[in-house]
Phi, psi and omega in degrees: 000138173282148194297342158306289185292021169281320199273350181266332171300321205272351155302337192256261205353298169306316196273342118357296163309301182311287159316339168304307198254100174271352173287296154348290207264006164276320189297292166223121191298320214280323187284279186308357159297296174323328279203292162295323181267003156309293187286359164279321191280309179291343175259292195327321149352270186280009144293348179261012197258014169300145153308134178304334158263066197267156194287091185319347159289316185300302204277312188276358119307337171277322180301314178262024191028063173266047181327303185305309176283359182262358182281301196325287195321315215255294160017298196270355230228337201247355180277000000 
């Protein structure tokens, strides 16, 4: 796997958490607001550093912010 698809997976991976932790974000709505737009600027980061010719399923789950299925994709890609 390329040091691209590393970093948008371990980017989707993160913004994944953040949104998962409801606890956080019951506790303090504010960290986790801060928390979440960290890890968006960071997967916006890495999608833009994609190649233009990256694997059109990889783009139009990511375009449809279809998170789960582009970790699956990049996953499937490193077995």
């Amino acid at each position: 796997m390329t040091i691209v698809f590393s970093e948008l997976r371990d980017a989707l991976r993160e913004r994944l958490r953040v949104v998962a932790d409801h606890e956080l974000r019951d506790r303090d709505p504010q960290t986790h607001l801060d928390q979440l737009k960290s890890a968006a600027s960071r997967l916006d980061a890495a999608i833009a550093q994609l190649p233009a010719q990256c694997d059109p399923d990889l783009r139009h789950y990511l375009n449809r912010q279809s998170y789960l299925k582009a970790l699956a994709w990049l996953e499937s890609q490193n077995s």
